[in-house]
N, C-alpha and C positions, 0 to 999 in steps of 0.2 A: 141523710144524703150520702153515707159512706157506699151505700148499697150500689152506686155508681164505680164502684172503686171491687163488686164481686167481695165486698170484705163484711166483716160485723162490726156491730154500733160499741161491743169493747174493746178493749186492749189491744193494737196491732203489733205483731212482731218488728224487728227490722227491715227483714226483705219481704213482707207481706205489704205493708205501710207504703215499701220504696216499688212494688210491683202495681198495687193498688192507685198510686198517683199517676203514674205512665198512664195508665187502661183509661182512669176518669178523665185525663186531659187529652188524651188523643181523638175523646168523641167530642168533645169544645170547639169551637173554631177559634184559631188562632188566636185573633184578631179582639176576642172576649178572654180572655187570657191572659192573669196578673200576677206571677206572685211575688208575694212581699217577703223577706227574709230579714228577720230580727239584727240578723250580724251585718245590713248592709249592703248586700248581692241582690241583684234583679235578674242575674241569669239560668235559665234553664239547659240541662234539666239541674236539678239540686246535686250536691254535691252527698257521697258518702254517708261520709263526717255532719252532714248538718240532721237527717233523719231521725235518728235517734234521739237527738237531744229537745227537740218541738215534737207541739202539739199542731195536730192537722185540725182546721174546723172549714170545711166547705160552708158557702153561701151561691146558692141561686136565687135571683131574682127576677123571676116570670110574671108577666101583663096575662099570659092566656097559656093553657097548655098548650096547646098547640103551635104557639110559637117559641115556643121553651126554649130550644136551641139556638135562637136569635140574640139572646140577651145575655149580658157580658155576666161570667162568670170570674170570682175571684178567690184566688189559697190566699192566706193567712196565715204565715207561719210563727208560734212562738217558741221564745227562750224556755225550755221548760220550768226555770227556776224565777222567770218572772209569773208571779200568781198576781193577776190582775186581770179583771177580765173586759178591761177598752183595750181593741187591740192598736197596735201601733201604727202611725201612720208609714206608708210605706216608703214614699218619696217624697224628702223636704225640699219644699218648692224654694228654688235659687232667687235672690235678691238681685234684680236685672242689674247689671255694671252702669254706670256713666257713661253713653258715649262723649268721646271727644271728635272733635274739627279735624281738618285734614290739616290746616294751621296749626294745633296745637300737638299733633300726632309728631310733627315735621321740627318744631321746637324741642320739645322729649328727646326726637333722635339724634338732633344735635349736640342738645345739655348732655345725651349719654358719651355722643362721642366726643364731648371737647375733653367731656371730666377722664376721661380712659388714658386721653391724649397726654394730658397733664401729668397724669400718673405714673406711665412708661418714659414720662422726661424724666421725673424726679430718680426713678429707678434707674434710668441710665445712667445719668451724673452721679448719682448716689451710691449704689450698688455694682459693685465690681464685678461680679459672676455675670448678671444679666447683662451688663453692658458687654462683656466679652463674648457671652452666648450670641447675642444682636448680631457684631460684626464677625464673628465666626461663619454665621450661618451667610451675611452677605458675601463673606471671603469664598466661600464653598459655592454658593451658586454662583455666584462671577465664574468661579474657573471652571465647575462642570455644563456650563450652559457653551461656553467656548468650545469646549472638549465634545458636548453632543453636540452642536455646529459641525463643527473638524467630524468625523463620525459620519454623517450624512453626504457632508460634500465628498467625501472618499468611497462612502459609497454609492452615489451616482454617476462621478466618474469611474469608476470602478463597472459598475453596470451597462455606462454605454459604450465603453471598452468592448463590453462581449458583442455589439450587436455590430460591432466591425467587422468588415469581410464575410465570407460566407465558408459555409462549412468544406471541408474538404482543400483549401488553397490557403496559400500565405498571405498576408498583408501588400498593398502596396506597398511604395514609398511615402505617398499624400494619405494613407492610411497611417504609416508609422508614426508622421511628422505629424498628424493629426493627433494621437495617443500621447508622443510624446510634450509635445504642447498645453495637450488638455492637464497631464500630469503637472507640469512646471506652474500654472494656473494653479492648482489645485495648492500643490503646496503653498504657495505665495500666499494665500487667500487662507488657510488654515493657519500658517505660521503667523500671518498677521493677526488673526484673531487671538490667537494665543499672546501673541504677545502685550497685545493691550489687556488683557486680561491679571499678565504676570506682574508688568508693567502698578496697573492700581492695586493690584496685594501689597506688592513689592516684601521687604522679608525673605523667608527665603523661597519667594516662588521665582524671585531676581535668580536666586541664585540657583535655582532648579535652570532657566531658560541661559544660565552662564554654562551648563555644563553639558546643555545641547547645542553651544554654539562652536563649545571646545571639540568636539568629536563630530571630526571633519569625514567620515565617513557616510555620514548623514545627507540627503540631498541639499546641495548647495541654497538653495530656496527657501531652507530652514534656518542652515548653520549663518550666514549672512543676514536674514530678519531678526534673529535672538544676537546678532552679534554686539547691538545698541546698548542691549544691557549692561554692556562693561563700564559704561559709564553716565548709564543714568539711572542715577542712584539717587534721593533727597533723606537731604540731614535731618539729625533731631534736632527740634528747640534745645536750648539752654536751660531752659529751665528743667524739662522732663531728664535729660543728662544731673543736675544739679540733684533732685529730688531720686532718681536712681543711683546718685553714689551714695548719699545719706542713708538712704535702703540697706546698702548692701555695706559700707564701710563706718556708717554712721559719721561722718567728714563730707561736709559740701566742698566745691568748688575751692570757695575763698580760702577752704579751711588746708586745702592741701598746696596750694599753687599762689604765686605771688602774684603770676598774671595769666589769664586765661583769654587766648583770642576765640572769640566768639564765633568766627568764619573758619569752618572747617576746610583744610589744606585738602584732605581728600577723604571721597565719601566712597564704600563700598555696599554689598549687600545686605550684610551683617552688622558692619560698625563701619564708625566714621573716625579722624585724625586730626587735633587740633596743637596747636603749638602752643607752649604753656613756660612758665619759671618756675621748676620745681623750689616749695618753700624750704625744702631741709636742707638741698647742697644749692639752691641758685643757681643751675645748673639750665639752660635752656634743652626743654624735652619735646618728645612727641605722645602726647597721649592719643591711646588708642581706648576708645569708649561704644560698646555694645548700643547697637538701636533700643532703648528703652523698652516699646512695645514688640517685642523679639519675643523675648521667653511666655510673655502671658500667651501667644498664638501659635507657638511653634510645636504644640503637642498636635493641636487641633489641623494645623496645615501639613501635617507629615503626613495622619492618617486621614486627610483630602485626597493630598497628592497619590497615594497608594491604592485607593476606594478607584481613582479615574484612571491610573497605570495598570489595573484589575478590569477595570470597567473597558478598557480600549484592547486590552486583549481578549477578553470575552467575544468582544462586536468581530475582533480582527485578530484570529490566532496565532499568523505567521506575522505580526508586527510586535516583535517582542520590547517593551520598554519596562520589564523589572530590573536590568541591569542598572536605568536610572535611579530606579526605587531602593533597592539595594544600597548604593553609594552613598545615595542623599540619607538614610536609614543609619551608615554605619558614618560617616563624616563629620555629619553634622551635629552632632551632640559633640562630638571633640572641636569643633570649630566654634562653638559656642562657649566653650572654656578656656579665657588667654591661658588659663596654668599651663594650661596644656601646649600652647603655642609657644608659651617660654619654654619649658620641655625641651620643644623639638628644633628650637634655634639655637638652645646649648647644645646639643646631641649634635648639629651640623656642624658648628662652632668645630665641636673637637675632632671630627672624623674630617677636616681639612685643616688639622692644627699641622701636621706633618711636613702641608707640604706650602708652610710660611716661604715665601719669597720666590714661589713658582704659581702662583695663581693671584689673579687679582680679586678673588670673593671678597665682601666684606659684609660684614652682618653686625647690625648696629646692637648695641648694649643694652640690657633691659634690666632697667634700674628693680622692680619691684611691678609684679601683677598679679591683681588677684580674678576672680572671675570674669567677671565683667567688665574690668579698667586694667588696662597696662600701661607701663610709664617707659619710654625707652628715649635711647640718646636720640637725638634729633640729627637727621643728614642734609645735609643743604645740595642740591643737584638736581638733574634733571631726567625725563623718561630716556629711556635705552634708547629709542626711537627718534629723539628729536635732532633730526642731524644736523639745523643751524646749530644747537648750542655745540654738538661734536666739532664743527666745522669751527667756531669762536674759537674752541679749546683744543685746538689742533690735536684732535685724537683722531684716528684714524678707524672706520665703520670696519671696515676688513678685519682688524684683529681682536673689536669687539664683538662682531660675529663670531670667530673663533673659539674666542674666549667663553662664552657662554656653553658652546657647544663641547666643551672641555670641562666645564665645571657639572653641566647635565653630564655628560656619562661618566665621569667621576662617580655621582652619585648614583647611577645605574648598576653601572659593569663593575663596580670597585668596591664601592659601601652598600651596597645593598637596603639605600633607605632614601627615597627622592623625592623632592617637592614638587608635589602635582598641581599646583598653579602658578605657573610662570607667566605671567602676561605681563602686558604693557606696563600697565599699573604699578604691578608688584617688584616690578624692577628698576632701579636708579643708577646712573652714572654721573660720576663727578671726577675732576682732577684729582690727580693723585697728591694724598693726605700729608701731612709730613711723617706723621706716625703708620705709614703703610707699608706693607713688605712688599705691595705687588711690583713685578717685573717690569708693567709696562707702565703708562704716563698718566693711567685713569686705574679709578676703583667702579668694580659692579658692585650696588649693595642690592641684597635680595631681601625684599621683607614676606610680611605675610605666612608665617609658618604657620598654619593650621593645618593645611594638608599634607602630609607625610603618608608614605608609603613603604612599607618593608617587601623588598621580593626572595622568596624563599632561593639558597641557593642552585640547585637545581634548575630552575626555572630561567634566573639569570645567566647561569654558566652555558644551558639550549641554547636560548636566545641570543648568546654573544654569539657561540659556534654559528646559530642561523642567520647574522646578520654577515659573517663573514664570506660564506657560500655565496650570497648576494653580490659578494666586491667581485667571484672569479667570474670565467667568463664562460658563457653557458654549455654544457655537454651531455653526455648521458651521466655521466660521475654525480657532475656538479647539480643536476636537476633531481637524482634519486637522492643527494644530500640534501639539499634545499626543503621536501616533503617531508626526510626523515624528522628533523629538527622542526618543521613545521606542526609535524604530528604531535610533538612533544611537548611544545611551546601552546598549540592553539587547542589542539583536540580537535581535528578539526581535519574531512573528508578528503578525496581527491579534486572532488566539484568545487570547495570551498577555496581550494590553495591560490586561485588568482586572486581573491578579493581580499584574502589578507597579505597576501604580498605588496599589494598597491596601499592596503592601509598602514602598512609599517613606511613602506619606503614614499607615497606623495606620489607615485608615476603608475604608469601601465604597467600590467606585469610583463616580464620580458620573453625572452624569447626563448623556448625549450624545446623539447621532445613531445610536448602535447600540445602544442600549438602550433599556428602560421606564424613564420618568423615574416612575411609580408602578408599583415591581417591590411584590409583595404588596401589605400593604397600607400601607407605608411610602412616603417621598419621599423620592429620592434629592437631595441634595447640589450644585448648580453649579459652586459651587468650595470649597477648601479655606476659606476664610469662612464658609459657610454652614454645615460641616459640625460643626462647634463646637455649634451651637445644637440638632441632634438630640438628641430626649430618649432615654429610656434605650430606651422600646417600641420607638423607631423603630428605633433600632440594633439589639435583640434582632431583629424583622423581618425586615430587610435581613439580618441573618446567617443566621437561617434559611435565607432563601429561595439565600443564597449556599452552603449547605449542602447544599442538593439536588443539587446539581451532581454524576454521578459520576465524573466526570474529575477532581472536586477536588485530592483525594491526586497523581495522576499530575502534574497542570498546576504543581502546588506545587514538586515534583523538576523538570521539564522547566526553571521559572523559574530554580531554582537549579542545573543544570546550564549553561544557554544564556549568564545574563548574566556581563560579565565579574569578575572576583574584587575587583579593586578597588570595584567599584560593590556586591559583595557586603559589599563589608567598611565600606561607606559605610550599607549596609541597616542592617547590625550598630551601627553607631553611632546612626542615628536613631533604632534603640530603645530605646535604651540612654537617650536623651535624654527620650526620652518617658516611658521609665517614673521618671527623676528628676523631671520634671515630677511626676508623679501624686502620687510618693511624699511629694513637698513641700504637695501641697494645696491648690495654688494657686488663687486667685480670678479669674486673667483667666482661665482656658480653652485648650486649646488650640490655638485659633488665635492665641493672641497668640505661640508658637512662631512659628507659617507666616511671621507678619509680619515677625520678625528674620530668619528665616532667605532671606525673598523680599527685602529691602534686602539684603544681602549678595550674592545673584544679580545682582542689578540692579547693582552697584558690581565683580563681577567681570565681570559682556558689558562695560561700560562700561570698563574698564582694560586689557579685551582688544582692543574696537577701536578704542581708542586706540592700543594697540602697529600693532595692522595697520596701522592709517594712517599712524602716523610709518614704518614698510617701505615703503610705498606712495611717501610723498610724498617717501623716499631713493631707489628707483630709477627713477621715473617721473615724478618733478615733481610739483607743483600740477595739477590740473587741475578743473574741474566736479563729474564726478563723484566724487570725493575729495569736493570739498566737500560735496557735497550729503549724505553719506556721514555726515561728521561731524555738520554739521547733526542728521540722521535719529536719529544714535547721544547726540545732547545733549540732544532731546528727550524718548526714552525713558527715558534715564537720570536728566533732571530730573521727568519725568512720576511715574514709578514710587516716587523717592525724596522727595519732595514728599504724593504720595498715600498711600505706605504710614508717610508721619512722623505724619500726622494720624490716620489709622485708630489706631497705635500709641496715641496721645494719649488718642482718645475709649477706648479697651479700658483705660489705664490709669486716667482717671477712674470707667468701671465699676467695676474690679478694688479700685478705694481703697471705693467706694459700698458693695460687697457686705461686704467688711471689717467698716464702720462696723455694717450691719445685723448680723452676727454681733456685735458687741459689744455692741451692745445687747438683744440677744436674750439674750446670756450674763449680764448686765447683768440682766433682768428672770427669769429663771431661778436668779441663787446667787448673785450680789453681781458686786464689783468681781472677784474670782479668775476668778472663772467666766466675767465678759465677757473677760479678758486671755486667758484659755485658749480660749475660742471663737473669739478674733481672729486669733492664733496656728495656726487648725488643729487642737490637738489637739484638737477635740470636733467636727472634720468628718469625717461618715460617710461614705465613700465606696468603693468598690469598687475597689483597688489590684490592675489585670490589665496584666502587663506585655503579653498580646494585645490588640488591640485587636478582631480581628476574632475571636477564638474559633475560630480553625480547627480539625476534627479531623478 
């Protein structure tokens, strides 16, 4: 039969063998067509590798010749090295399965899925990594599902934005008011997803939606939704605190404290504050104890938050948020460390040891902390802000406003190293101590030192000269000084300079050489003095009109990508000042802020080119212009302090005047209660926006 194959009945070579099988099975039909393959393959054609090693033995099996072709032909391949001549069978026929029921099918998939069930419990309770793996990945799609949410809705309004007006012409009015509405929506509706999202991490995505609420730059839609967070915050158990000091100090609760209240006095993002009997001195304290579940998530929730602050500039280029990334990157590992917080409360501690019995700061005692626990004196008093108790404690809201605004640029224009979160929270007032040196009737204590900031000097010495420019009154001098300083301080274009103007100072920018000093139908401002006395129309105005702008949104992100981060974190803080102002109700206004904070500018150029001069007059001598230098630097510095003592003066005999008028109004309205409570503030109406300008 090989004779079909064009071959001889001996010995085939390899490729004679592998030619000869092609030729004999191409005149086969298909369909009669078997071969068998020793090593287990039923596929044609053969392989290489198998030819050489088998024996070919063809079989036909014909009824007639002449139907030859009809009848199934079969190859036979052997092992060479099997010598046996039954050959093997080719395909072992399969032993048919059981079927089962659609009952029993249905049962099976149950039994598989409880037993799975069970298993992933045991692992979660049991296993540390996996249970952290679980809620990591929950943590992460919570907040990326929020973030591509936010994502969509921005760009659909964003989209139906373009299909307004037609080409070639401006917008209406019912167009503009339209964009701008759809905008205000938008955010609201973004920023609430977000926050519910931040809200169930909690950790530090709290404290990610605290430091979009501080940077009042932000559309007001935003910084007002995240502004909740400042105080909803939830404690840790007792027990999980109890079992996390033994961790880390190998001492529980019982083992360090005589009494431990259970009900935490106040809860923050990071850690909570319980009132305790230190066991060693008996000493009634404040412990300050880290969220338990904090450090096992906090790797995993950085590089979340940074994957979606990557991911949202990708979608959206000109919406720059690495600057948040940034912050929370380089902060929050120090803020997760009290050593570090002790650190920076000693370091405040001695850079106002100078000036004992001209400031009323106070910063309570920290007995001992280690990482994650710290032990400090306990202070009995109330929020900055709560003007019954001021009003109980006859202090007076006026010169605690002040005061504050005295102690921040101290630590601005002076020391060069300031606490970036001043909030409500973080600040206490109380009567004055008996062991206090402060001047006036009350102490501020400042807690919460984990945020510190150092400003290079350079940067603060600009930044005083540029806040000064801002007190004069506007001209071509004073406006080419304002950019110079601006340039210096922010990095930052000619297009840009309104928008950091208004973010430093809380107002519109004022009125120059590049603008309508009658933008709408308001009047812009000359300097920061005048800008106090706008009434409310004028300011609604000017915000309008600062609203039309469609670059707004963009030039907002541009400002806060360009300038540097410490100057951002100085933004952060002058809001922060401003909105204690508000919240206090004061009588002078806010310029009598500008006023303390411009005496302080003027006392640090003055202490700076002093230093340059004493360099000066060490390697180069005396000389003319030295002197003339000093001279130059004794008049500004007497001019500026001398002028801005009296302005202080006249604004604080207003500020007494307006007082007196409240009380007597209260006075002719309900009696003596009612003038005391009108004196006080608590019967002042007033519109408490931590925006000043309303952005959205």
């Amino acid at each position: 039969m090989l004779s079909l194959f064009g071959g001889s009945h001996g010995h085939l070579s390899r490729r004679s063998l592998h030619r000869a099988l092609r030729r004999g099975l191409s005149k086969c039909p298909g369909e009669y067509r078997t071969i068998c393959q020793a090593r287990g393959r039923s596929n044609f054609p053969l392989a290489s590798s198998d030819i050489p090693n088998a024996h070919l033995r063809y079989e036909t099996i014909c009824r007639n010749k002449q139907d030859h072709l009809n009848f199934p032909h079969r190859f036979i391949l052997f092992p060479r090295h099997l010598h046996t001549s039954k050959p093997l069978d080719a395909t072992p026929t399969p032993t048919p399965r059981p079927t089962r029921t659609k009952t029993q099918r249905r049962i099976r998939r149950l039994r598989n899925l409880l037993f799975t069930l069970v298993l992933l419990t045991i692992l979660y309770h049991t296993y540390s990594p996996f249970r952290h793996t679980i809620l990591a990945g929950i943590r992460c799609a919570r907040l990326m599902r929020a973030v591509m949410m936010d994502v969509l809705d921005y760009k659909k309004v964003f989209a139906a934005e373009e299909k307004l007006g037609s080409p070639g012409r401006d917008l209406t009015d019912e167009e503009k008011q339209f964009r701008r509405q759809a905008r205000k929506d938008c955010h609201t509706r973004s920023a609430t997803r977000l926050l519910e999202a931040l809200k169930k991490n909690s950790g530090i995505y709290v404290k990610l939606g605290q430091h979009v609420a501080a940077v009042q730059v932000l559309p007001k839609e935003w910084t007002s939704t995240m502004t909740p967070l400042q105080d909803q915050c939830f404690p840790t158990p007792l027990e999980d605190i109890d079992r996390m000091l033994k961790t880390d100090l190998g001492l529980g609760i019982n083992d360090l404290f005589d009494e431990f209240d259970p009900i935490p006095i106040g809860v923050a993002s990071l850690a909570q504050v319980h009132c305790a009997i230190d066991k060693k001195t008996g000493r009634r304290v404040a412990v300050k104890v880290q969220h338990s579940d904090l450090q096992e998530f906090a790797k995993v929730d950085m590089i979340t938050v940074n994957f979606a602050i990557n991911f949202v500039k990708y979608i959206f280029p000109d919406f720059e948020f690495s600057w948040l990334g940034e912050e929370m990157n380089h902060m929050l590992p120090m803020e997760m460390d009290f050593r570090q917080e002790s650190q920076n409360s000693k370091r405040c501690k001695n850079e106002f040891r100078h000036l004992k019995g001209k400031t009323s700061l106070y910063l309570p005692e920290v007995l001992w902390a280690e990482r994650r626990c710290m032990v400090m004196e306990y202070i009995k008093g109330s929020r900055i802000d709560d003007l019954i108790y001021l009003k109980n404690h006859g202090i007076d809201r006026n010169q605690v406003s002040q005061e504050l605004s005295r102690i921040f640029s101290q630590m601005v224009y002076l020391n060069g190293n300031f606490h970036a979160d001043p909030h409500h929270g973080n600040l206490l007032i109380r009567p004055k101590s008996i062991d206090s040196s402060s001047p006036f009737n009350f102490d501020i204590c400042l807690l919460d030192h984990g945020q510190y900031f150092d400003i290079p000097d350079d940067l603060r010495v600009n930044y005083a000269h540029f806040w000064l420019s801002l007190i004069k009154k506007s001209s071509k001098a004073t406006t080419e000084e304002r950019r110079y300083y601006a340039k210096l301080v922010g990095n930052i274009d000619e297009d840009m300079y309104p928008f950091l103007e208004s973010a430093i100072t809380g107002q519109i920018n004022m009125s120059d050489e590049s603008n309508d000093p009658t933008y709408g139908s308001g009047v812009r401002p000359t300097s920061l003095l005048e800008s106090g006395s706008m009434n409310d129309d004028q300011v609604g105005t000017l915000r309008a009109a600062m609203m039309e702008r469609d670059d707004l949104i963009v030039s907002i992100f541009e400002l806060l990508r360009t300038v540097p981060k410490r100057l951002l974190m100085i933004l952060k803080l002058s809001d922060l000042q401003r909105s204690l102002d508000q919240s206090l109700a004061t009588t002078g206004g806010q310029s009598r802020i500008f006023v303390i904070v411009a005496r302080y500018c003027s006392e640090a150029i003055w202490q700076s080119d002093l230093t340059s001069i004493r360099e000066s007059l060490s390697t180069t001598g005396i000389s003319f212009g030295l002197f003339r230098k000093f001279i130059h630097s004794a008049w500004d510095y007497t001019y500026w302090n001398t002028t801005l003592g009296i302005v202080e003066w006249g604004m604080d005999v207003r500020a007494k005047w307006i007082k007196l008028t409240l009380w007597v109004h209260g006075l002719g309205k309900g009696g003596l209660k009612e003038a005391e409570d009108e004196a006080a503030g608590l019967r002042t109406k007033r519109e408490i926006s931590k925006n000043a300008l309303g952005l959205s």
